[in-house]
C-alpha positions as CSV (number, residue, x, y, z in Angstrom):
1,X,3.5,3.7,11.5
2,X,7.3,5.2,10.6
3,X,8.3,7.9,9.2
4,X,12.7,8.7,7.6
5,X,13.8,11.3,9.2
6,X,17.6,12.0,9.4
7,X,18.3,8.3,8.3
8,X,16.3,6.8,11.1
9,X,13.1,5.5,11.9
10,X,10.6,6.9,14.6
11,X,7.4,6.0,15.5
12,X,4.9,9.0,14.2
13,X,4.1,9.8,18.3
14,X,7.7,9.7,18.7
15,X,8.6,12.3,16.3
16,X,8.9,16.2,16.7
17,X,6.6,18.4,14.6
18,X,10.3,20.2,12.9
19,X,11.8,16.8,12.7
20,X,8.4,15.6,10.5
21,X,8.6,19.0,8.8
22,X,12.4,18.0,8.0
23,X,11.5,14.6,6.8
24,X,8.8,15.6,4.6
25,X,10.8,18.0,2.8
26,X,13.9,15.8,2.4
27,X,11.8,13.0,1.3
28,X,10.2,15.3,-1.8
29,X,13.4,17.3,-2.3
30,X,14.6,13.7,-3.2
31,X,11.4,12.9,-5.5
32,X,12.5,13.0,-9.2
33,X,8.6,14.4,-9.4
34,X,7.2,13.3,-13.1
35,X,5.6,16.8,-15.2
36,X,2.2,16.1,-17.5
37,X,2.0,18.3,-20.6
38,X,-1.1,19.8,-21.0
39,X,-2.0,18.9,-24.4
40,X,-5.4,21.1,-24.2
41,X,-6.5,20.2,-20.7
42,X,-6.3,22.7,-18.2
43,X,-3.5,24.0,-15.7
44,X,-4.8,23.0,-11.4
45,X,-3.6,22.5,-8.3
46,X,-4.4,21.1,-5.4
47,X,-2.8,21.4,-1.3
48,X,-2.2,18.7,0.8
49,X,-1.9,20.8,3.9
50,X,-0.3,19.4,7.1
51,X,-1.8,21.2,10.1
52,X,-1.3,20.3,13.4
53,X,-4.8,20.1,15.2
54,X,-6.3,18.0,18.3
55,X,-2.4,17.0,19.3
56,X,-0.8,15.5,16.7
57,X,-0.3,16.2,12.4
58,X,-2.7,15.7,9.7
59,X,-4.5,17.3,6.5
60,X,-7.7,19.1,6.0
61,X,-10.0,17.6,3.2
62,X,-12.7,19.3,1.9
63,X,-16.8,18.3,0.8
64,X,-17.4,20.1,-2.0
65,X,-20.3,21.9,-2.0
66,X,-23.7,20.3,-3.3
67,X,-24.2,23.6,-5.6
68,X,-20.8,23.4,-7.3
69,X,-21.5,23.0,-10.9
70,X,-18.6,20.4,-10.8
71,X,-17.9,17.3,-8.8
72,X,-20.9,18.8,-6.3
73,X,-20.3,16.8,-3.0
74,X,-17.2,15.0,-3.6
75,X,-14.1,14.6,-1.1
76,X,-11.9,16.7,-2.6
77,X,-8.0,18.9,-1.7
78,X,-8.6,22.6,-1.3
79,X,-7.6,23.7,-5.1
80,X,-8.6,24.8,-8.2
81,X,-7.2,26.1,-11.9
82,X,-4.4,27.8,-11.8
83,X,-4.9,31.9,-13.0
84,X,-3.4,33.6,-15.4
85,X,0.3,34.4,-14.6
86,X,0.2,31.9,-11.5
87,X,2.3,28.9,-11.1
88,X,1.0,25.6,-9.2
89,X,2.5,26.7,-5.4
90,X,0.7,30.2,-6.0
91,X,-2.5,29.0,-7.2
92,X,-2.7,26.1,-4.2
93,X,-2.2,28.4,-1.3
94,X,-4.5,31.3,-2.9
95,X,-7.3,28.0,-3.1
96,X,-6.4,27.2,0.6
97,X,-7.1,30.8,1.8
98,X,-10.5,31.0,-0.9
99,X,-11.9,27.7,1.1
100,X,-10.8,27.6,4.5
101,X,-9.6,30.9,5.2
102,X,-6.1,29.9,6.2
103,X,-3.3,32.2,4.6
104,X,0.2,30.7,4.6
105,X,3.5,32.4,3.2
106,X,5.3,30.9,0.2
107,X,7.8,29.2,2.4
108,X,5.0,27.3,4.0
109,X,5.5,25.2,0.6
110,X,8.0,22.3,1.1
111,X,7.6,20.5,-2.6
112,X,5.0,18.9,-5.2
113,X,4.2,15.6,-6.2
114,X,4.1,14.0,-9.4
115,X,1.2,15.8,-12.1
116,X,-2.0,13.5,-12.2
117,X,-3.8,14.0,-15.9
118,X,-7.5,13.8,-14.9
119,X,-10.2,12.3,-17.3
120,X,-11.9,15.6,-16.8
121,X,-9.7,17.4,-18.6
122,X,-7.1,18.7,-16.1
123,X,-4.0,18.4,-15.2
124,X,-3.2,18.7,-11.3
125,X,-0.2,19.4,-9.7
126,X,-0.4,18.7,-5.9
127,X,1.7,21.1,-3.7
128,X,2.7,20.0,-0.1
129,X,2.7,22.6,2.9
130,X,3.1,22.9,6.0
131,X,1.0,25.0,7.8
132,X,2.4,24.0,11.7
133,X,0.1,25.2,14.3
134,X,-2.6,26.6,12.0
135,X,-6.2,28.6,12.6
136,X,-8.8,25.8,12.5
137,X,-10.5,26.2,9.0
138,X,-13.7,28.2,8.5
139,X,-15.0,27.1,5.3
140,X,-16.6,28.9,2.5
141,X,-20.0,27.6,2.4
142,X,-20.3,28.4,-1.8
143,X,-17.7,26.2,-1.9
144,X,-17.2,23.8,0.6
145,X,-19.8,21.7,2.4
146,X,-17.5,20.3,5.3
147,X,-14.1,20.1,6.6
148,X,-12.5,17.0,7.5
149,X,-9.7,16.3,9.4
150,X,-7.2,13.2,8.6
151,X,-4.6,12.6,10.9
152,X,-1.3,10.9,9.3
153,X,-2.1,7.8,10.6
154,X,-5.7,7.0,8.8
155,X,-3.2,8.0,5.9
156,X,-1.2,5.3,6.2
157,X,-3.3,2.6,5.1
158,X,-2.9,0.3,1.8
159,X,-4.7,1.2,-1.4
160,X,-7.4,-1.2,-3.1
161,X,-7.4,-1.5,-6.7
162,X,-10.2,-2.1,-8.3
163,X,-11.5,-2.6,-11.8
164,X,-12.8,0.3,-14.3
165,X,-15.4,-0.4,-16.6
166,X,-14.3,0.3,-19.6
167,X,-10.3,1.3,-18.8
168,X,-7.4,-0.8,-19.1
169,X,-6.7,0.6,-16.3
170,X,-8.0,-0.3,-12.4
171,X,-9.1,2.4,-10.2
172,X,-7.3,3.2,-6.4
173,X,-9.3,3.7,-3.8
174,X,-8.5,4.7,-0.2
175,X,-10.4,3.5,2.7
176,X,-11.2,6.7,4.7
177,X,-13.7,8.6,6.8
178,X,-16.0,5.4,7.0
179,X,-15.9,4.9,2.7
180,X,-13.7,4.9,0.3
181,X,-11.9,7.8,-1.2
182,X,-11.6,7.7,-5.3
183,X,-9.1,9.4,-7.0
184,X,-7.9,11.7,-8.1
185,X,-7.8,12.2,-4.8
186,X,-6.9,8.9,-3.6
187,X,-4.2,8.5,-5.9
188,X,-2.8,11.7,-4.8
189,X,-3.0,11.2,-0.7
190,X,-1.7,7.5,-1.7
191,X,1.8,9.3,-3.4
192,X,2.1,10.9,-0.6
193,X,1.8,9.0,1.8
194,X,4.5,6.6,-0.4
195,X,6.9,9.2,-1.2
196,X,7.0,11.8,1.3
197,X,6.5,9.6,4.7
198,X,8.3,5.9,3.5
199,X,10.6,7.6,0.7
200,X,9.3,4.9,-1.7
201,X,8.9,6.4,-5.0
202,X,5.7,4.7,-5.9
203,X,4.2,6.4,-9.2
204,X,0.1,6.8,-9.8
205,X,-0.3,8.0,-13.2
206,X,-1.5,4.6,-14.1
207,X,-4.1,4.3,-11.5
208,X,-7.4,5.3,-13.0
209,X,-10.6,7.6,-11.9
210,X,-13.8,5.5,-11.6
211,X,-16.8,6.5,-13.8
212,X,-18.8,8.3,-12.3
213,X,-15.6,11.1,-12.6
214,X,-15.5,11.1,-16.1
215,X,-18.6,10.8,-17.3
């Protein structure tokens, strides 16, 4: 695996936790990011957090927990709707601390993604941080059933498409964590792993949820 930083290429053991840091933010400050309207769904965000745990960098996902009235049980980014008078960086970094009890200043935030319209009515704005040499996470059992870490490098793997009864559209799905991750989620960890560690500006409002998220 390879990640741009300062023109070059580096193997991800190779590279420096602030030369990462540098390339992740270059690679999104260069991302013409795409904005959804809302047209009556709701304002969320989501935090792809990258931590630095068991010697190397990686993310924190989240099992939502089974009494959640929604998505109960799924794989999920720390995140939620947005409040009133909060914008998407706000929101994602008050969810983070809600979860897993891990408070990180503003700056911590080095860009967002593109908006993903959900076919439950939302539309998410994923926020990338950096949290550097973080607390481990202590969840909030009422809303989170487990804590998984992801390392970079089980993110870097290629998509499956597959195909969405009754959608015109095929669903991604990312093989993680012994399954299959579905988006949203999938299509979100996929853009970033396109955009912010290989600079390709691969776009995944097209890529669809399978059923069992919309129904």
């Amino acid at each position: 695996m390879r990640v741009y930083a300062d023109g070059g290429e580096y193997r991800w053991s190779d590279v420096p936790a602030d030369q990462l840091r540098a390339a992740i933010s270059g690679a999104l400050d260069g991302f013409g990011r795409r904005a959804a309207e809302l047209d009556g769904r709701k304002a969320a965000a989501v935090l792809i957090a990258v931590a630095e745990y068991a010697g190397g960098q990686g993310i924190w996902l989240t099992e939502r927990s089974p009494g959640l009235r929604a998505h109960a049980g799924q794989l999920a980014l720390p995140g939620g709707k947005l409040d009133p008078g909060e914008d998407a960086e706000t929101a994602a970094l008050r969810e983070l601390h809600e979860e897993l009890s891990i408070a990180v200043p503003r700056d911590a935030v080095l860009g967002l993604l593109d908006d993903y319209p959900t076919r439950s009515g939302y539309v998410m704005t994923p926020v990338v941080a950096w949290l550097g040499d973080a607390p481990a996470p202590t969840p909030n059992p009422a809303e989170v059933a487990a804590v998984h870490w992801i390392p970079l490098s089980e993110l870097d793997v290629e998509p499956r498409f597959v195909p969405v009864p009754g959608s015109d559209r095929p669903a991604i799905q990312l093989p993680l964590l012994g399954g299959h991750l579905h988006a949203p989620t999938a299509a979100i960890l996929h853009q970033f792993r396109e955009v912010a560690l290989h600079r390709r500006p691969t776009r995944v409002d097209q890529m669809d949820q399978p059923r069992f998220a919309w129904e």
